[in-house]
N, C-alpha and C positions, 0 to 999 in steps of 0.2 A: 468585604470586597474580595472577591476572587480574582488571583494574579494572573497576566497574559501568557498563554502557552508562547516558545518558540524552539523552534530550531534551524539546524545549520544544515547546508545541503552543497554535498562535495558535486555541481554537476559542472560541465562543459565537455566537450569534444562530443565523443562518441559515449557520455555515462548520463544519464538522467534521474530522473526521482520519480516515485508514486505513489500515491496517495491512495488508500483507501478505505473511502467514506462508507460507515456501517451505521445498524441502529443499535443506541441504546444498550440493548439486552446482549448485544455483542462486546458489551465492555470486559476488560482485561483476558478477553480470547485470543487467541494467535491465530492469524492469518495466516496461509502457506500461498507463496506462488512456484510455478517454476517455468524454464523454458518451454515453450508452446510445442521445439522440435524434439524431438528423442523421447527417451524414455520416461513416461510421468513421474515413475515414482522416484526417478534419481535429481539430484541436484537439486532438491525444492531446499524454500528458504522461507522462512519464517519472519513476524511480527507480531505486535502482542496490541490489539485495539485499546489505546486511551482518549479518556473524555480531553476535549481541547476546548480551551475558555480565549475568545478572544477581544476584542478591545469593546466592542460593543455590548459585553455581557450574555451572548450566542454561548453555548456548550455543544459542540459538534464530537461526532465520535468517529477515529480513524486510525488504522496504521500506517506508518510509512517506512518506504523502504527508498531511503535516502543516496545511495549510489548502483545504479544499474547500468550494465550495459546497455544500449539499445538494442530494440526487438522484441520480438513478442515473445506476452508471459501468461500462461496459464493461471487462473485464478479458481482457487479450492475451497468449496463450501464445506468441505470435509475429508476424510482421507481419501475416498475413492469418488467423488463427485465434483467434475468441473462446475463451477462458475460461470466461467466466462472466459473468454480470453481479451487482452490489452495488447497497445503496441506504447512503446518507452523508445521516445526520440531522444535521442541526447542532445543537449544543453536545453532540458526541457522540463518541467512539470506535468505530467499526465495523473489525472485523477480517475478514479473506477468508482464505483458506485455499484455496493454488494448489499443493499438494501431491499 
């Protein structure tokens, strides 16, 4: 039997968390994001995509980035290719979906 993932997540005021939901084949890759405003290639911040087992027996695959400012964040399929861009409300969970 496979153990329940968890974590802890520093959010209220103005800091949030994100989640983001990948497939599979993107297990133990790093995700980068970074602010939506300025310069792309400065300030990005990284995660590393793990498989998440939860009480139902589901296997989900996601990084997360557990204390953000609020605002919007550019999401990197690769060094030089946006994703997508998110907004991160604070005292909030926002999830992204790079599938």
């Amino acid at each position: 039997m496979m153990a329940e993932d968890s974590l802890v997540l520093d959010i209220g005021g103005d800091i949030g968390a994100l989640v983001i939901h990948t497939d599979a084949d993107r297990a133990e890759i790093e995700v980068e994001i970074s602010p939506a405003a300025g310069d792309p290639g400065m300030h990005r911040t990284h995660n590393v995509v793990h498989a998440r087992h939860n009480r139902h027996g589901v296997t989900t695959y996601s990084a997360v980035f557990p204390q953000l400012p609020s605002g919007d964040y550019t999401v990197w399929s690769d060094e030089s290719t946006a994703h997508g861009t998110v907004t991160v409300h604070g005292g909030q969970v926002t999830e992204y979906h790079a599938s």
